[in-house]
Structures are given as C-alpha cells and as structure tokens.
BAZATOR-405152 format. One record per residue (C-alpha): residue number from 1; residue in one letter; chain; x, y, z. Coordinates in Angstrom, 1 decimal, padded with zeros to 4 digits. Example, Ala and Ser with C-alpha at 12.3 -4.5 7.8 and 13.67 -1.06 7.14 Angstrom:
BEGIN
{r 1; a; A; {012.3; -004.5; 007.8}}
{r 2; s; A; {013.7; -001.1; 007.1}}
This chain:
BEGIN
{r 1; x; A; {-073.9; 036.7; -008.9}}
{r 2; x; A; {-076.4; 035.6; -006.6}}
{r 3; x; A; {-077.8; 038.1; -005.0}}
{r 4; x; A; {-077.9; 042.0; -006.8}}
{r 5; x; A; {-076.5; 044.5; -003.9}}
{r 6; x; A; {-080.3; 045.6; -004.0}}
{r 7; x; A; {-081.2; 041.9; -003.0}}
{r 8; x; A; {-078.3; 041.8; -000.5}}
{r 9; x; A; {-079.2; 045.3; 001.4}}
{r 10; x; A; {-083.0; 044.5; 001.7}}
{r 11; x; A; {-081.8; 040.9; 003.4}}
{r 12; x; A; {-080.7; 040.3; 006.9}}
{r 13; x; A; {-077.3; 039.2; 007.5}}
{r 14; x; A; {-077.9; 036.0; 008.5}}
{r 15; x; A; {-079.9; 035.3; 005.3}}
{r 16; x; A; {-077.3; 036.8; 003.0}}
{r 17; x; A; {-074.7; 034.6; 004.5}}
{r 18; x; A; {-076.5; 031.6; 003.7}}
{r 19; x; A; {-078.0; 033.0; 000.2}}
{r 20; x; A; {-074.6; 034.8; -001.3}}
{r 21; x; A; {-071.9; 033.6; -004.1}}
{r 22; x; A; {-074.4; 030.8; -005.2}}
{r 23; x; A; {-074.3; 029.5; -008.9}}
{r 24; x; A; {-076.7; 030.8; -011.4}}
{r 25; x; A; {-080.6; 029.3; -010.9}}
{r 26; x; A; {-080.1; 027.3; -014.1}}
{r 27; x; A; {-081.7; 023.7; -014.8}}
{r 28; x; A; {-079.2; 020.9; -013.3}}
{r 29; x; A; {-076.7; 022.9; -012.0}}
{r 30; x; A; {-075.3; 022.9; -008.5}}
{r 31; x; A; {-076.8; 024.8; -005.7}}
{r 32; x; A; {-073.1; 025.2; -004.1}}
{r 33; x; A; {-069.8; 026.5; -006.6}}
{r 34; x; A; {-067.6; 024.0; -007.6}}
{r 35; x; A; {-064.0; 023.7; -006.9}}
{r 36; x; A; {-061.9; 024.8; -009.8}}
{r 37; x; A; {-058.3; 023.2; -009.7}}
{r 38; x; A; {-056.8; 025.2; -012.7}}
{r 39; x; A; {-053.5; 027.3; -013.2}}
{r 40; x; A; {-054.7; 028.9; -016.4}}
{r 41; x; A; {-057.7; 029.4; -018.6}}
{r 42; x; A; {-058.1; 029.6; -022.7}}
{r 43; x; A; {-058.2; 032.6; -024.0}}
{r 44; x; A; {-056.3; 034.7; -027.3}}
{r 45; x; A; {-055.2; 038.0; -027.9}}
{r 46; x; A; {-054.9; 040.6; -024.8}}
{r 47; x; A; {-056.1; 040.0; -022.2}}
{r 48; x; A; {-059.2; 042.5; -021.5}}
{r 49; x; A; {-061.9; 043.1; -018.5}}
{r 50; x; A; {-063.0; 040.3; -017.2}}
{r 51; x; A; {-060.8; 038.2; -018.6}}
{r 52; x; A; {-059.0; 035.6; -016.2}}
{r 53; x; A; {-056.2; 034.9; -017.6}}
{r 54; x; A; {-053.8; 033.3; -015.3}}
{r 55; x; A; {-054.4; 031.4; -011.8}}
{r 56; x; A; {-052.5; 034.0; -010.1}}
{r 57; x; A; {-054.7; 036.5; -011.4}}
{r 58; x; A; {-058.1; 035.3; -010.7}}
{r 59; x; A; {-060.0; 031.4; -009.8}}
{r 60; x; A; {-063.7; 031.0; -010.2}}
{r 61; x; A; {-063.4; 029.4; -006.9}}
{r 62; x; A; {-062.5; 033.0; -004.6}}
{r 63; x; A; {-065.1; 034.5; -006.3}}
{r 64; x; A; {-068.2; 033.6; -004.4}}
{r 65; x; A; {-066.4; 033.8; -001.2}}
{r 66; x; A; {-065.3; 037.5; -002.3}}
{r 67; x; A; {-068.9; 038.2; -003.7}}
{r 68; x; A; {-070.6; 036.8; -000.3}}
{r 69; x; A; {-068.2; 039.2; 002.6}}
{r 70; x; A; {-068.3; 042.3; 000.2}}
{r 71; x; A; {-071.8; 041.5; 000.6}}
{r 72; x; A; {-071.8; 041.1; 004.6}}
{r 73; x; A; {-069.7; 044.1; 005.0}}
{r 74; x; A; {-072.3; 046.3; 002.9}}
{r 75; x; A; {-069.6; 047.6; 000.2}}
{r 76; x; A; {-070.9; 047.3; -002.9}}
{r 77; x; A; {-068.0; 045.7; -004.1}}
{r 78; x; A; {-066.4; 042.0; -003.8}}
{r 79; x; A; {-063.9; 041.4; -001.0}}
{r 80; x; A; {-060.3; 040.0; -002.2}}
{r 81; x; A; {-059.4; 036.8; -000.3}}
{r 82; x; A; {-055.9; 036.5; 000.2}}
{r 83; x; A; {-053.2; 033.4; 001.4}}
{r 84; x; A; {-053.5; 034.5; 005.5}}
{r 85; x; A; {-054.1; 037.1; 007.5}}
{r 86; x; A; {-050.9; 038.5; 007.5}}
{r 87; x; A; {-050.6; 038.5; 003.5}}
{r 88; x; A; {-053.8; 040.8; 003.8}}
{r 89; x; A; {-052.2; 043.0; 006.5}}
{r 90; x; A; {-049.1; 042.9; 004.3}}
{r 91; x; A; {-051.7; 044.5; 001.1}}
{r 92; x; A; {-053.5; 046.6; 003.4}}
{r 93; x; A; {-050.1; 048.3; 004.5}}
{r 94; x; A; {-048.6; 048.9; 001.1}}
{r 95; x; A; {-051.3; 052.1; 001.1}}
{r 96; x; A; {-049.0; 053.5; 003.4}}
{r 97; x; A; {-046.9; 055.6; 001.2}}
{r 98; x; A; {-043.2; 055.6; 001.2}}
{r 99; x; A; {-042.1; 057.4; 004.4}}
{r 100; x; A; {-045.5; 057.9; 005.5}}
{r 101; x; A; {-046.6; 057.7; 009.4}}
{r 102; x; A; {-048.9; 054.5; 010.3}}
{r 103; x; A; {-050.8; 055.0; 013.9}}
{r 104; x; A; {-051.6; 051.7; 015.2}}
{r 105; x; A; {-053.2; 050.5; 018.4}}
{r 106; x; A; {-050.3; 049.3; 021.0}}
{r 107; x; A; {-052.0; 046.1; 022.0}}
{r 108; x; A; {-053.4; 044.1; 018.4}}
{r 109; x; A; {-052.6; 040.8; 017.0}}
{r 110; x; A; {-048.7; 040.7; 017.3}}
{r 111; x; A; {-048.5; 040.1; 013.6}}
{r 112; x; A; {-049.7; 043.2; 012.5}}
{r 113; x; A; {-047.3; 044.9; 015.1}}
{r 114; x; A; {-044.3; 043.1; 013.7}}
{r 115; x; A; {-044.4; 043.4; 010.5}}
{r 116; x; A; {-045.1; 047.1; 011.2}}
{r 117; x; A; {-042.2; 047.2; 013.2}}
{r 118; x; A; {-039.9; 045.8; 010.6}}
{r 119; x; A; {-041.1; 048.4; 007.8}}
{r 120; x; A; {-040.3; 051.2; 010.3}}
{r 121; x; A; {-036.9; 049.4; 011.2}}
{r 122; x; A; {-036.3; 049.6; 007.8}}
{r 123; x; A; {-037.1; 052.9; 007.2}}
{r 124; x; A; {-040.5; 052.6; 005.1}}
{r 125; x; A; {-042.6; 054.2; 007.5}}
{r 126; x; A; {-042.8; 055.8; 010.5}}
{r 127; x; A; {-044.8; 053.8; 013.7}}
{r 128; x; A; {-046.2; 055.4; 016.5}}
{r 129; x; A; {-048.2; 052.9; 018.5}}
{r 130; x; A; {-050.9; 054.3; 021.4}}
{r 131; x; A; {-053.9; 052.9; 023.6}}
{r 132; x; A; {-056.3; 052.9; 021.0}}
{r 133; x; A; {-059.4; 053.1; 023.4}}
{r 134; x; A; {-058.1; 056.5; 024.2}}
{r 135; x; A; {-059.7; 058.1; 022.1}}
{r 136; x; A; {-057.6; 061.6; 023.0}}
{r 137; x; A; {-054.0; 059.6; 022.6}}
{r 138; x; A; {-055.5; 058.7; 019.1}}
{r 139; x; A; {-056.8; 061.8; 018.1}}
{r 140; x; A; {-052.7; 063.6; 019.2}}
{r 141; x; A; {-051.1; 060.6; 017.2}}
{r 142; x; A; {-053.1; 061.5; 014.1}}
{r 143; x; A; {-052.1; 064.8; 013.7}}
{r 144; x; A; {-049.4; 065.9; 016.3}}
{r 145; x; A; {-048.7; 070.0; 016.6}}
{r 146; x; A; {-044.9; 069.3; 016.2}}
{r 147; x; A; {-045.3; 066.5; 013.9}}
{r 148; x; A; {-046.5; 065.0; 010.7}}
{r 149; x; A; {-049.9; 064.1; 010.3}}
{r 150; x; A; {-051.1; 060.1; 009.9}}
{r 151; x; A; {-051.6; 058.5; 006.4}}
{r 152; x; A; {-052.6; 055.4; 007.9}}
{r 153; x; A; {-055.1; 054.8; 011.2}}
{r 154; x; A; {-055.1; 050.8; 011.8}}
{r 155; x; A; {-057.9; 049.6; 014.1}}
{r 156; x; A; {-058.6; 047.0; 016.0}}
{r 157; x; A; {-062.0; 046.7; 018.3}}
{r 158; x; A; {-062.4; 045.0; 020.1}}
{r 159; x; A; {-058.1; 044.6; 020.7}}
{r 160; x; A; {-056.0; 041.4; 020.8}}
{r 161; x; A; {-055.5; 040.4; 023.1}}
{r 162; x; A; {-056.8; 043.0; 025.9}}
{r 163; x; A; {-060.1; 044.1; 024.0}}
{r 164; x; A; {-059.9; 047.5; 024.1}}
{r 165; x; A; {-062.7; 049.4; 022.5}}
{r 166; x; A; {-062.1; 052.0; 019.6}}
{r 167; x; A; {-064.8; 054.9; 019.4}}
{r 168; x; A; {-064.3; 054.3; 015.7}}
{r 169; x; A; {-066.9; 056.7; 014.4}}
{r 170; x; A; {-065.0; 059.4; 016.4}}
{r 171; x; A; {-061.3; 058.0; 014.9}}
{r 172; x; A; {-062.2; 057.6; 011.5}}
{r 173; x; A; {-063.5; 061.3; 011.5}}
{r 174; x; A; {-060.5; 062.5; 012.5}}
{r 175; x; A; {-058.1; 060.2; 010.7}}
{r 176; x; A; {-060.1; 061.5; 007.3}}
{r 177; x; A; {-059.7; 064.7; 008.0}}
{r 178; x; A; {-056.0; 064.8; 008.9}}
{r 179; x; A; {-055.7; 063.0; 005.2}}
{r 180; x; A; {-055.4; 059.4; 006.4}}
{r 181; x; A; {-057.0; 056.1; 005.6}}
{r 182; x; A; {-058.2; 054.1; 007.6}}
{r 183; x; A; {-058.0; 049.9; 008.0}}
{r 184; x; A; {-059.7; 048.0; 010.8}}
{r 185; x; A; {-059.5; 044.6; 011.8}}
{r 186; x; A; {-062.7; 043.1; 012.3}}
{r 187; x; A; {-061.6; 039.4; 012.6}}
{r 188; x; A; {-063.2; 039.7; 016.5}}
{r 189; x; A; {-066.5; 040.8; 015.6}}
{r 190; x; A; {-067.3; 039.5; 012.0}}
{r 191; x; A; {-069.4; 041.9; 010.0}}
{r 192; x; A; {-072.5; 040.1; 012.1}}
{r 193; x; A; {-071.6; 042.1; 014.8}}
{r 194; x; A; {-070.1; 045.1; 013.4}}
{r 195; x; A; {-069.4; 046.7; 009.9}}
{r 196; x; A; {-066.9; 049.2; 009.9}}
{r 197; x; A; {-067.8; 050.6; 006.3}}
{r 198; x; A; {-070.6; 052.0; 007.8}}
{r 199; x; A; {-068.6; 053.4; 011.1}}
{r 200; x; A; {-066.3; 055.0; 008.4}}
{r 201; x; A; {-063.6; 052.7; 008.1}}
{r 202; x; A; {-062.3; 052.2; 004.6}}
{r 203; x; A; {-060.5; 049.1; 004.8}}
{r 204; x; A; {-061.7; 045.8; 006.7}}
{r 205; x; A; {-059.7; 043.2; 007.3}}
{r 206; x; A; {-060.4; 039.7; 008.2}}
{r 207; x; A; {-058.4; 036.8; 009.1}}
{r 208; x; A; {-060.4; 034.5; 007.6}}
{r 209; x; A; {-058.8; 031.8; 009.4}}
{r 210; x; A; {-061.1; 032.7; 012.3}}
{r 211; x; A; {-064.7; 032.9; 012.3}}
{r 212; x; A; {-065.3; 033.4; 008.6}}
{r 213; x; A; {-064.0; 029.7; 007.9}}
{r 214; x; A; {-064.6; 028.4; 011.6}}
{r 215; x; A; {-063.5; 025.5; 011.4}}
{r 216; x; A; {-059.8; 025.7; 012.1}}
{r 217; x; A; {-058.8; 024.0; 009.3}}
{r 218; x; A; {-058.0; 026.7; 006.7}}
{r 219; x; A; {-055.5; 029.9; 006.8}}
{r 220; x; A; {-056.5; 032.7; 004.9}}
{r 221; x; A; {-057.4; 036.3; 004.9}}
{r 222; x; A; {-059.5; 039.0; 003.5}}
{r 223; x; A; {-059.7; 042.5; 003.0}}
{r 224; x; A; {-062.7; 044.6; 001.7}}
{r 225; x; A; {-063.5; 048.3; 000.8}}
{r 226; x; A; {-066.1; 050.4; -001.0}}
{r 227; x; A; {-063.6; 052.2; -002.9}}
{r 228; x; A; {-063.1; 051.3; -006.4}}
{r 229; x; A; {-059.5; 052.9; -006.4}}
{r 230; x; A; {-058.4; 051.6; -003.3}}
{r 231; x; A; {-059.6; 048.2; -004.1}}
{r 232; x; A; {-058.0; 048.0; -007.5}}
{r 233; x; A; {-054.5; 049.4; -005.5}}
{r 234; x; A; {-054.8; 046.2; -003.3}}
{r 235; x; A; {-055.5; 043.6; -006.2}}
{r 236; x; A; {-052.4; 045.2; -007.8}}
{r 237; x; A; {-050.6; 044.3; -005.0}}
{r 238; x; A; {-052.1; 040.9; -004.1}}
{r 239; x; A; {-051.1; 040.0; -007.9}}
{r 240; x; A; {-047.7; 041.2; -008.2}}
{r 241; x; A; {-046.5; 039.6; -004.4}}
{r 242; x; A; {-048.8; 036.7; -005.2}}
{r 243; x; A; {-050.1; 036.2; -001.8}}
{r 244; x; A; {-053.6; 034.2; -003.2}}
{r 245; x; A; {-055.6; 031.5; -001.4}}
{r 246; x; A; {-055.6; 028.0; -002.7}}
{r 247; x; A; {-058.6; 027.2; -004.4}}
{r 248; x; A; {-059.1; 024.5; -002.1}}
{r 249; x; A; {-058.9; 026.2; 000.7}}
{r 250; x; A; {-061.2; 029.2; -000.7}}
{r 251; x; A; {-064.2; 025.9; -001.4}}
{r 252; x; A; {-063.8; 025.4; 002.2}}
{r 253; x; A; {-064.1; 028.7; 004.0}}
{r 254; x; A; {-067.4; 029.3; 001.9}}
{r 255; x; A; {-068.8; 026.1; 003.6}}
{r 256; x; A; {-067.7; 027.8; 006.5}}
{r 257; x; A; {-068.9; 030.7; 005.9}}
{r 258; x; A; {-073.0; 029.6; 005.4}}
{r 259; x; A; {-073.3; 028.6; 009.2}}
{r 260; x; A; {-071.7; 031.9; 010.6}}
{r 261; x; A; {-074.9; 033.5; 012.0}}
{r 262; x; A; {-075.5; 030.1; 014.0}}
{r 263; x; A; {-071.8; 030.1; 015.1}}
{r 264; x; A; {-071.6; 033.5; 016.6}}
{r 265; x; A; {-075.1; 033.3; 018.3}}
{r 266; x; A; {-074.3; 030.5; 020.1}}
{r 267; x; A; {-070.4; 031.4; 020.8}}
{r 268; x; A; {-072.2; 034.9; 021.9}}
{r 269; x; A; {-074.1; 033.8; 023.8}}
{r 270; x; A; {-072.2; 030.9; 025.5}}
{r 271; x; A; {-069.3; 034.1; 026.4}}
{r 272; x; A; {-071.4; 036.2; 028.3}}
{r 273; x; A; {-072.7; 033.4; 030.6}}
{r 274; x; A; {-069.1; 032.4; 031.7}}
{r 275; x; A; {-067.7; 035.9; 031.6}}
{r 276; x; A; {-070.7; 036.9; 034.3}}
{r 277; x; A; {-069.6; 034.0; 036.3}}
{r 278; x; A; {-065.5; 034.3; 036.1}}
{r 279; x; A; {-066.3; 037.9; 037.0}}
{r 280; x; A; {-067.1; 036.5; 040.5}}
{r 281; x; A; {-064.4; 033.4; 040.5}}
{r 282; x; A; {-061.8; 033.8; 043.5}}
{r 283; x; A; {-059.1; 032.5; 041.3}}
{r 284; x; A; {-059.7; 035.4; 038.8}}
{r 285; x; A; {-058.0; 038.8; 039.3}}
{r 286; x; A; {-059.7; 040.4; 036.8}}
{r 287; x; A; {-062.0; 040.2; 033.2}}
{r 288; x; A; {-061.8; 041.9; 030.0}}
{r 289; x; A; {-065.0; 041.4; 028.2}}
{r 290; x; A; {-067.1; 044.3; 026.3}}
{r 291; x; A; {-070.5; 042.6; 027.5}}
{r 292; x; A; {-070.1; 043.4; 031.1}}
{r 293; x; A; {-071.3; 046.2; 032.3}}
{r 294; x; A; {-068.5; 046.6; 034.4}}
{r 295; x; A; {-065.9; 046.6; 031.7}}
{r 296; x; A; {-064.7; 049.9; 030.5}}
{r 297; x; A; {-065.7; 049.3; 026.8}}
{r 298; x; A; {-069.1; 048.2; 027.3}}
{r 299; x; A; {-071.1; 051.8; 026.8}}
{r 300; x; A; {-069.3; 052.1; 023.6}}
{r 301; x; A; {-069.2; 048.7; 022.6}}
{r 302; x; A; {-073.0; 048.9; 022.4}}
{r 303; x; A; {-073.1; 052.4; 020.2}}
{r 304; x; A; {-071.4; 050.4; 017.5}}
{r 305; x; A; {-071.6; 046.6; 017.9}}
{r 306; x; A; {-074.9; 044.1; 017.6}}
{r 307; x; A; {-073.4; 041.6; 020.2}}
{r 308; x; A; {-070.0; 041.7; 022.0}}
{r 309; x; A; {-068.4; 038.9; 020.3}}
{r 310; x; A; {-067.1; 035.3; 022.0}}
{r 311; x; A; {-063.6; 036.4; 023.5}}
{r 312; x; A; {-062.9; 036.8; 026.7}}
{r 313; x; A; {-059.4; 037.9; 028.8}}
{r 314; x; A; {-059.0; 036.9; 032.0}}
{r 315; x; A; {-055.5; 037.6; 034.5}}
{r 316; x; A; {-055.3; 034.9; 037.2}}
{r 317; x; A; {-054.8; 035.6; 040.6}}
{r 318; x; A; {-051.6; 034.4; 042.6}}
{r 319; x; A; {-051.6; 031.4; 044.8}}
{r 320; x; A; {-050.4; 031.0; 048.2}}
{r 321; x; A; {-050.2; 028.2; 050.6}}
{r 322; x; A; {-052.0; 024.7; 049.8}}
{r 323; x; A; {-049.4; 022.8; 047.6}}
{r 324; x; A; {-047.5; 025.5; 047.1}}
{r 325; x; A; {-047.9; 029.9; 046.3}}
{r 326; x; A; {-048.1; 029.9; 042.6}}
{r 327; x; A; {-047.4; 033.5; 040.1}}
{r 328; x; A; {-050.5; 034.9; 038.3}}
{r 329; x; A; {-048.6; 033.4; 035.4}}
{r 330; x; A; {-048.0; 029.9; 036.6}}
{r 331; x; A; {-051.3; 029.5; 037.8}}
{r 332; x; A; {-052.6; 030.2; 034.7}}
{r 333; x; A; {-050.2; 027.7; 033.2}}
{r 334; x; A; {-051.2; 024.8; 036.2}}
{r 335; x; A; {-055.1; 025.7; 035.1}}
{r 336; x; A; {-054.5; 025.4; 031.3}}
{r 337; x; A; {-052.8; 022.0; 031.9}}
{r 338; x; A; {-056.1; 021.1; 034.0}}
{r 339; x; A; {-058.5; 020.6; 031.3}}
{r 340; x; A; {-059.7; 018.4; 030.0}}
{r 341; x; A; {-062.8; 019.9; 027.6}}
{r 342; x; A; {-061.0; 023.2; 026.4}}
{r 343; x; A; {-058.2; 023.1; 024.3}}
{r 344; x; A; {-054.8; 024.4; 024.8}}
{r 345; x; A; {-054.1; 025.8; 021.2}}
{r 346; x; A; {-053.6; 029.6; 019.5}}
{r 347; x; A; {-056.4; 030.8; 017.3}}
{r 348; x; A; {-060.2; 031.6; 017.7}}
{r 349; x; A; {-063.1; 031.7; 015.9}}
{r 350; x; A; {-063.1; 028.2; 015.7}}
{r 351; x; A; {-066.5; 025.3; 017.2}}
{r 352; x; A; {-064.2; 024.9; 019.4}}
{r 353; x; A; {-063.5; 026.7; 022.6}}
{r 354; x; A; {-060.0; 027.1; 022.7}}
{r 355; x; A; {-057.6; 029.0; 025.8}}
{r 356; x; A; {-054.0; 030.0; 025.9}}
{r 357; x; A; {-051.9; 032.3; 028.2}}
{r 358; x; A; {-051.0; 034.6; 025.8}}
{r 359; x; A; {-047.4; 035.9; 026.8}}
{r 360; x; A; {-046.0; 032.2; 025.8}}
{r 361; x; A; {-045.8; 033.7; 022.7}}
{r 362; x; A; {-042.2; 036.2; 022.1}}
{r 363; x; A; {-043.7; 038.3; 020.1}}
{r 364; x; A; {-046.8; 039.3; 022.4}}
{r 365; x; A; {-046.0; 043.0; 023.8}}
{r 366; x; A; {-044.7; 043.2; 026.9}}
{r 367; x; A; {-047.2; 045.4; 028.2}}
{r 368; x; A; {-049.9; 042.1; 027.9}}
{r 369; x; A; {-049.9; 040.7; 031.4}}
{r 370; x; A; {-047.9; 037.5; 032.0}}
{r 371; x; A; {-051.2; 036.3; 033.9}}
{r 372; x; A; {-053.7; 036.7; 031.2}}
{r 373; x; A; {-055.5; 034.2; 029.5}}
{r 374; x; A; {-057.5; 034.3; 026.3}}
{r 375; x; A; {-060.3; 032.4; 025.7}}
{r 376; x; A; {-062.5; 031.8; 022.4}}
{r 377; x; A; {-065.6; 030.1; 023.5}}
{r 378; x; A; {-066.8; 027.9; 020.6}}
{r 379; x; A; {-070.1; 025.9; 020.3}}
{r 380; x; A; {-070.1; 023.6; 022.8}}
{r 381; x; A; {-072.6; 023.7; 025.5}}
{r 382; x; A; {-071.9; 026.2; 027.8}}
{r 383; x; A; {-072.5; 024.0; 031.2}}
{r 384; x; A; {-070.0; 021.4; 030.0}}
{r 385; x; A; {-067.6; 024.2; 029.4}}
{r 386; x; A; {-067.9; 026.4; 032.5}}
{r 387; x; A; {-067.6; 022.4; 034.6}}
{r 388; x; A; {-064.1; 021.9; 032.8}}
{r 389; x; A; {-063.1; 025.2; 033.6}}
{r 390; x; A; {-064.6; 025.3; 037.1}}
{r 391; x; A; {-062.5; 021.8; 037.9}}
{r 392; x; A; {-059.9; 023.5; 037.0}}
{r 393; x; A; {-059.8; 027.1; 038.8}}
{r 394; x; A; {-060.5; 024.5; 041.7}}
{r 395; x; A; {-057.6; 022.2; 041.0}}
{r 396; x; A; {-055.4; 025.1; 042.1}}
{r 397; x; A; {-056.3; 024.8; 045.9}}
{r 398; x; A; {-055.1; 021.1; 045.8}}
C-alpha cells in the first residue's frame, strides 16, 4: 500500500486521489502500477490468505484502484471494483435476503429499478418504491404498522434523473434501527463531494463508468463498505457470478481517477453558472439543480455535500407560433439536435458535457417528465458551452 489509513485520513481528498494505490518507494520501480494481463498465478498446495490464486479471484491490477476509493470514501477497507455498474448493483442486492422487503427511491438510475423489479416479479423480494426526498414516505416504507419492516434502504442523492435530495443522516438512522442495511449510490457526487460512510450508509456504490474513470471510455463499477462481514459477503458473490473488471480497463480508470479533484472543480463550478442563467431562460419551464437556492434540495444538500455536483435537469417549455407550436418534449428534441458543442449521448461524469432528453429511454419511469433534459456539464469552458446552448434555446423561435 501506498498510503497507511493513518496517512490517508490526515490527507485531503484531493491529495489522496493523486497519492493512493501507488507501487512501493523502491529503487527503479515505477511510480504508476503496471498492467498485469494474467489468468492465473503460481502457487502449490491450498490456497491460503492472501493468496491469489486464480484471475477470477483477484489481479494485481484492481488492487490499487480498490485501495485508492476505499481510501476516498474513509472505510478503512479496499473498495471491490466490479464489470459495471449494474454487476455492482447486482452484489449489492444479493444482501437482500430471500423474501426480504428492498425500499428504493422511485426516481434512480433505471437500472437499479429494473433489475429490482425483475427480482420482485420473481418473487425474491418484495419492492416498495417512494419519493425518497420525503423523508416521512421513507421513514412509513421502512417500517410500516401493518407491514414488514425493510432489510434493505437503497439511496440515491442527489436522484437520477430528477435530483432529489435524501436527508440521509435522518434515513439511515431509521433504516438501522428497523434492522436494515443501507446502500447508496454516490455515482453523482463522488466521495469529493460526499461520503456516505460517514452519513451512515453502509454500502456505497459507484458506477465507475462516470466520474471515477471520466473519460467515457471504460464500464465498470464499484462498491465499498467498512464492514469486514459485509465486505467479504460481496467478494463471495462478485467471485462465484464472476462479474470482475478487465484488468485493462481497471489500468485505465486509475489514470482516471488521479485528475478527479480537478474534474469536479471545474465541472462544479462550470454547473452552477449555467444552472443560474437557465433558471432565467424563457425557453425553460423549470430547473432541478441542488446549488440554487431556489431548488427544494438545496438547504439539505448543503448539511451533507461539499459542492452540489455538475448535473443539472431542466423541462422545456412548449412552443407556440413562429415555425410552428412545439410539445415540451419536442422542443427539447429540436434543441438537442441544435448543437453543435454539447453532445447528444447517455452517460455523465465524463470531460465532456454531454445532454439527453431522458424519457427516449423505455425504461425511464413514467413519472420523469417527457420534457426533461439532463445535462452533465464537463470541462469545457463554460462561455463556449452556455453560447452552444444559448444558440440553441434561440433556434426554437425560428
């Protein structure tokens, strides 16, 4: 290891990012890991601690990447990296026992929903899906007077796609003490701008594919906990369904991973400039963003956040007269097509700034407004971004 937990905690962030997972300080070695490309490793005898064993089991190459976001988070222990996002919500979900109740926020990434769905279609759990901003709904889903209480509390804050803000110090409390664990996804934030360890939380879950990496050229996912029982639990299963990253792919998200703190300062910063000014655009119903004070997460965004991320929601507003009255919906479409700077693609996190109306995808809920858009703001400079997207909120007049 690089850097002792003793090293790590007395370290900001945005030092630890760069400084974790590095090789030992030995004469003429590398300062960066190498990729290992291996399916198995020597060895005689059974296998015992420590031992590798098999590629399936363990790669030199996750490890530094695992040691680095265990660090970030503040567990104490590694992270696991896993093959995607959704192979990491797919371990974090088998600690739902057999027949148990999972409580999950109604508007989260869609994956998360359908796979949840399917396991209560088929009868391995039971779903009850609620607003998870309100913090009352939550608190009657989690342990219901004519009901069973919750063995699992998913999180998400702030929401995709309609960033809603959890009081997660408040959920977790209650969640524990009707018996329940409790996972959040903090692919949004990044454990820069929020740790949920320390909220309470105690799984986190990171689609790695996002900021982590941030490059939009990787797909993986990550989950981390302080719990030694719970983490050995989610190896088990991450072992026997074999849902590991490629080395490969590992090498690069840890190159990713050292200009985070640079990434999310600038995204940060770049959001809240050209969520102020949509806030005020004609062509804009409405804005979801946690940084304005006007948005109904913002109070409690602050209690637990150290920034308010780079995502923003907007719903456009309908059309009438000029060339034609457009829908919400189309003239978010006409607006998208306008670009010519931002990029029409799923996904976030990325330098990028990318922007999509979310309800092209089937399995976004119905409840998600067929007018809004979501956009990741990337690294670009901010003046050439809000000019593409002013040219194009103006094309819609034409």
């Amino acid at each position: 290891m690089s850097l002792s937990e003793e090293q790590a905690a007395a370290l900001s962030s945005e030092t630890v990012v760069v400084a974790a997972g590095r090789p030992p300080r030995e004469r003429d070695e590398p300062v960066n890991p190498p990729l290992v490309l291996s399916s198995t490793y020597f060895g005689t005898g059974p296998l015992g601690d420590g031992d590798r064993g098999y590629g399936r089991y363990s790669n030199p190459t996750w490890d530094p990447f695992e040691e680095a976001l265990g660090q970030l988070e503040g567990a104490g222990l590694p992270g696991l990296l896993y093959a995607s996002g959704l192979a990491a919500v797919s371990s974090a979900l088998s600690l739902v026992p057999a027949g148990g109740v999972l409580v999950m926020p109604s508007h989260s990434y869609a994956g998360s929903l359908v796979m949840a769905t399917e396991l209560a279609e088929k009868g391995f759990l039971e779903l009850r899906t609620v607003d998870i901003a309100d913090t009352d709904a939550v608190l009657a889903q989690l342990a219901p007077t004519d009901g069973r209480p919750a063995s699992m509390l998913w999180l998400e804050s702030p929401t995709n796609p309609m960033l809603g803000v959890a009081d997660i110090r408040a959920l977790t409390a209650a969640a524990h003490g009707a018996g329940a664990v409790v996972v959040t996804d903090n692919t949004f934030s990044t454990p820069l701008v929020q740790q949920p360890l320390a909220l309470g939380s105690d799984v986190v879950l990171h689609s790695v594919t996002k900021y982590l990496s941030g490059h939009s050229d990787v797909v993986l996912g990550a989950l981390v906990t302080s719990d030694a029982v719970l983490r050995a639990a989610l190896l088990h299963h991450r072992t026997i369904h074999g849902g590991i990253a490629g080395p490969f792919e590992a090498w690069l998200a840890l190159r990713g991973l050292r200009t985070l703190a640079l990434r999310v300062e600038r995204s940060q910063a770049s959001a809240a400039v050209l969520a102020e000014r949509l806030s005020t655009h004609p062509r804009v119903g409405s804005i979801r963003f946690p940084g304005l004070p006007s948005d109904p997460g913002h109070e409690r965004a602050k209690s637990q956040m150290k920034g308010f991320g780079s995502v923003l929601c907007i719903e456009m507003a309908p059309v009438a007269g000029g060339s034609g009255s457009l829908s919400g919906a189309d003239a978010a479409d006409r607006m998208i097509r306008a670009l010519k700077l931002w990029l029409p693609a799923t996904s976030l996190g990325g330098v990028e700034s990318l922007i999509e109306r979310r309800r092209r995808h089937t399995a976004e809920p119905a409840s998600v407004p067929d007018n809004l858009v979501r956009l990741s703001v990337g690294i670009e400079n901010v003046e050439d971004l809000w000019a593409d997207l002013e040219q194009a909120l103006a094309s819609l007049a034409r």
